[in-house]
MMTF fields as JSON, N, C-alpha, C and O atoms, coordinates in Angstrom:
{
  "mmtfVersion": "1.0.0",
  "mmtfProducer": "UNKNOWN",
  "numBonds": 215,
  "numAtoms": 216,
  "numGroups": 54,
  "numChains": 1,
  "numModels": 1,
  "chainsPerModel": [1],
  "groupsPerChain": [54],
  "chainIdList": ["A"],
  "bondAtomList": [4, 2, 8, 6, 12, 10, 16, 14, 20, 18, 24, 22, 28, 26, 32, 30, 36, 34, 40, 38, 44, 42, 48, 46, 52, 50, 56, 54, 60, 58, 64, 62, 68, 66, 72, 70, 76, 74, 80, 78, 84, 82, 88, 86, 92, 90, 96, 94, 100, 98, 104, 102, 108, 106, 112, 110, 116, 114, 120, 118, 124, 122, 128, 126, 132, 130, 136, 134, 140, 138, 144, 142, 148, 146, 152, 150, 156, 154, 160, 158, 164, 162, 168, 166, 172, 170, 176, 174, 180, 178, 184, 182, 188, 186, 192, 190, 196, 194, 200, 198, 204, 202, 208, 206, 212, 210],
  "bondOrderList": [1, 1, 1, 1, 1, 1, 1, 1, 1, 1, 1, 1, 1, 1, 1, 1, 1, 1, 1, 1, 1, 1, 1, 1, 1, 1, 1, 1, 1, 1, 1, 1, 1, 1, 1, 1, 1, 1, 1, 1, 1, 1, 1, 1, 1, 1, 1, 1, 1, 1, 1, 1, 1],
  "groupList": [{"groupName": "UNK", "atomNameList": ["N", "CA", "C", "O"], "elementList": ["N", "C", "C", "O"], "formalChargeList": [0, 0, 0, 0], "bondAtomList": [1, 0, 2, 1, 3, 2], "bondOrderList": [1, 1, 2], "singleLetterCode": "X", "chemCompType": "L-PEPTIDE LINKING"}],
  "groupTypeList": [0, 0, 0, 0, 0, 0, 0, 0, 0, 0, 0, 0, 0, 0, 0, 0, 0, 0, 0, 0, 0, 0, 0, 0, 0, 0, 0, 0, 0, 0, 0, 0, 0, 0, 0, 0, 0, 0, 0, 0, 0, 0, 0, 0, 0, 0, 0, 0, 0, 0, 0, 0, 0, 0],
  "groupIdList": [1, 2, 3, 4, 5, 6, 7, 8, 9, 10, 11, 12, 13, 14, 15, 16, 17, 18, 19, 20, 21, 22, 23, 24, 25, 26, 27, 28, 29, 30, 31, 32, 33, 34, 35, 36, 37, 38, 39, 40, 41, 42, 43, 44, 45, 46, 47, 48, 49, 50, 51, 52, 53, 54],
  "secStructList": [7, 3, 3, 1, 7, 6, 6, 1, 7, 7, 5, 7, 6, 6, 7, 7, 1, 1, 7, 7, 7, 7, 7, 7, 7, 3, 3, 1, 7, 1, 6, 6, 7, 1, 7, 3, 3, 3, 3, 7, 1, 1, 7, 7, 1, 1, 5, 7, 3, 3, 3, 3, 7, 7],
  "xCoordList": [0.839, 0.0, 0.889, 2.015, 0.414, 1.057, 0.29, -0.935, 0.758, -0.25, 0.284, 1.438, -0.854, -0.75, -0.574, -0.216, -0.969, -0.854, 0.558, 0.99, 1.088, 2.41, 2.272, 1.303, 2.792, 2.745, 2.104, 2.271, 1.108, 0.809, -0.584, -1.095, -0.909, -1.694, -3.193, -3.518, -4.039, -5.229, -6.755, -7.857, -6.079, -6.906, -7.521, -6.609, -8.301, -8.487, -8.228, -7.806, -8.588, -8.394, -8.623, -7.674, -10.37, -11.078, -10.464, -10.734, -9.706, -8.865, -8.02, -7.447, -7.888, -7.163, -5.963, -5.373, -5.784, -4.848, -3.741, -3.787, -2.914, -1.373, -1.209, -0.877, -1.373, -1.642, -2.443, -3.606, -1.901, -2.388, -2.653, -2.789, -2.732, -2.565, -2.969, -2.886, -3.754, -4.223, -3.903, -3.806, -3.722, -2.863, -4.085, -4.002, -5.104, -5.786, -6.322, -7.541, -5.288, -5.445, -4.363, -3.218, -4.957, -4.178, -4.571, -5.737, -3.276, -4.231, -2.569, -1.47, -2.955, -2.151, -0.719, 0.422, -1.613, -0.751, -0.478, -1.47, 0.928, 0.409, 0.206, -0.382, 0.865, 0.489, -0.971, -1.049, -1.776, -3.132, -4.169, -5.378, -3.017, -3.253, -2.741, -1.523, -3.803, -3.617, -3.574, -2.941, -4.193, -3.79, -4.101, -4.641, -3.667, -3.945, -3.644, -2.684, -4.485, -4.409, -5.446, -6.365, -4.888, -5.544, -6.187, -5.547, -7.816, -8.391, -8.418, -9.172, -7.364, -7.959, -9.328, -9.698, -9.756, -11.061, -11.784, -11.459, -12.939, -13.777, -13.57, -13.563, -13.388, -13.65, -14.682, -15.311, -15.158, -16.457, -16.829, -17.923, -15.245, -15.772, -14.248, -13.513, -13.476, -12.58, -11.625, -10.503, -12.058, -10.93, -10.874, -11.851, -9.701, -9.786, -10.239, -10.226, -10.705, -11.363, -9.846, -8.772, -10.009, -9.183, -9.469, -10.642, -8.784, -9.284, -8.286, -7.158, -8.951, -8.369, -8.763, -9.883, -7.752, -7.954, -7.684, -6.881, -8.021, -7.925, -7.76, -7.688],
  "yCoordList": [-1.176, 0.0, 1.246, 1.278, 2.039, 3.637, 4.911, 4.945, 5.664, 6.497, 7.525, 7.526, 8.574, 9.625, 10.859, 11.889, 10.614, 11.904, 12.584, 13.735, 11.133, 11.72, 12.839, 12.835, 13.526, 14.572, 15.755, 16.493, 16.082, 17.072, 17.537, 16.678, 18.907, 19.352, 18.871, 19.192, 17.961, 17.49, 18.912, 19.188, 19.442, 20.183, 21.24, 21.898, 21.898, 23.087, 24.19, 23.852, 25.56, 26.381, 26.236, 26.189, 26.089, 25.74, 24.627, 24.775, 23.649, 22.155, 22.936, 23.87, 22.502, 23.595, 22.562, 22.879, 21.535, 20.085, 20.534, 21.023, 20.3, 20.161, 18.879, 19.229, 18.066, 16.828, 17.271, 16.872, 18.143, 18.552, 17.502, 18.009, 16.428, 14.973, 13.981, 13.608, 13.553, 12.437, 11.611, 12.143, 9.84, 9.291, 8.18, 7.006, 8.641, 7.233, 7.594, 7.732, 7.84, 8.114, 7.014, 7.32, 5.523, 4.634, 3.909, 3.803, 3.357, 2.826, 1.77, 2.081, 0.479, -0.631, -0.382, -0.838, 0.849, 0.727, 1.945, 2.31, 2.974, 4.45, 4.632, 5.59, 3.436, 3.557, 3.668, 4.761, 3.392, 3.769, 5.244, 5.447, 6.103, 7.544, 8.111, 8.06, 9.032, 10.509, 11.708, 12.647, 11.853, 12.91, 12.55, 11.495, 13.626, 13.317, 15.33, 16.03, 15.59, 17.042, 16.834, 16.039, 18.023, 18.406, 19.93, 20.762, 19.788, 20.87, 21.931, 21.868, 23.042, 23.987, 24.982, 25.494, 25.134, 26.4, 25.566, 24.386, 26.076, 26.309, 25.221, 23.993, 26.138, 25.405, 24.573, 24.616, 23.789, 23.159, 22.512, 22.431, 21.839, 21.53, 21.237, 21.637, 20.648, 20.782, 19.854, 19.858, 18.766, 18.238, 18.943, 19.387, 18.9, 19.335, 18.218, 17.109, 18.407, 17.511, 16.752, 17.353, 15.515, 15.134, 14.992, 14.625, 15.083, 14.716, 13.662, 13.602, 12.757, 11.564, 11.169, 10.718, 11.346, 10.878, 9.902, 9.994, 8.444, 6.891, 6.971, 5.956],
  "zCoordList": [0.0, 0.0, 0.0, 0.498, -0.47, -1.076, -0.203, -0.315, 0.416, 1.166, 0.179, -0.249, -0.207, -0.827, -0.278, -0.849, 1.367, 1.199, 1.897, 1.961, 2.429, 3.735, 4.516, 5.275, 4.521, 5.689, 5.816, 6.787, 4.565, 3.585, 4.962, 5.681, 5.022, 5.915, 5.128, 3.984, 6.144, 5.169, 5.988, 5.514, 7.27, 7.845, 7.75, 7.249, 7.828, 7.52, 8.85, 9.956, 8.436, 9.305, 10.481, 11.264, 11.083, 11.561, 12.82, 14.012, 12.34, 13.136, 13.651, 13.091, 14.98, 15.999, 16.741, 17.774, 16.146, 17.322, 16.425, 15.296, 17.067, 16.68, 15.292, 14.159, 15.493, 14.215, 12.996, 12.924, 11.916, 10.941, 9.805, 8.692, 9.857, 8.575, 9.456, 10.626, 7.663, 8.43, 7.044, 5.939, 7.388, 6.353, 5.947, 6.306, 5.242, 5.007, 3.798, 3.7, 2.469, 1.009, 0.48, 0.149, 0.444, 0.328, -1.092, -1.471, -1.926, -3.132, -3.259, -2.798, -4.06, -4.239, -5.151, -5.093, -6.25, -6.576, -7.33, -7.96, -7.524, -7.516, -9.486, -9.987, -10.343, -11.732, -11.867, -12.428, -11.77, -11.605, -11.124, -11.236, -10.55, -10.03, -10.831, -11.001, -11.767, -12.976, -12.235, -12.718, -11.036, -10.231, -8.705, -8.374, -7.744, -6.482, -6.025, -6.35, -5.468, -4.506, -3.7, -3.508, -3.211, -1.203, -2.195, -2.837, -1.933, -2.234, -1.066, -0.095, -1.337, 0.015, -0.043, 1.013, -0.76, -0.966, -1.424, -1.555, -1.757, -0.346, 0.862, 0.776, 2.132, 3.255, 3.311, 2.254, 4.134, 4.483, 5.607, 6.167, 5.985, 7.118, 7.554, 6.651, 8.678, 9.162, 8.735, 9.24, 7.538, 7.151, 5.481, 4.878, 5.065, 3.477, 2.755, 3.288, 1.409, 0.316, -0.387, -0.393, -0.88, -1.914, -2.428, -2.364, -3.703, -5.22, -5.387, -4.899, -6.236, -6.733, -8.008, -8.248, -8.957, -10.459, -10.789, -11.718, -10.426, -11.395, -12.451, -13.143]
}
């Protein structure tokens, strides 16, 4: 398993803990991923959105 996102801040403003990431953007295998980002805008709620392109 491949985590995508490593250390990358998944939180938004709003998330106030010291632990900014969270690691459960996992896939077998990463030839199969056309893209991967951390959407910051619009906010919505206290974790950020990912996008994931198969």
């Amino acid at each position: 398993m491949v985590d995508l996102v490593g250390d990358a801040d998944t939180r938004a403003s709003s998330y106030t803990k010291p632990v900014r990431n969270a690691r459960y953007a996992l896939v077998s295998s990463t030839a199969v991923v056309h893209k991967f980002g951390i959407v910051v805008e619009p906010e919505v709620s206290d974790h950020r959105a990912l996008l994931l392109d198969l």
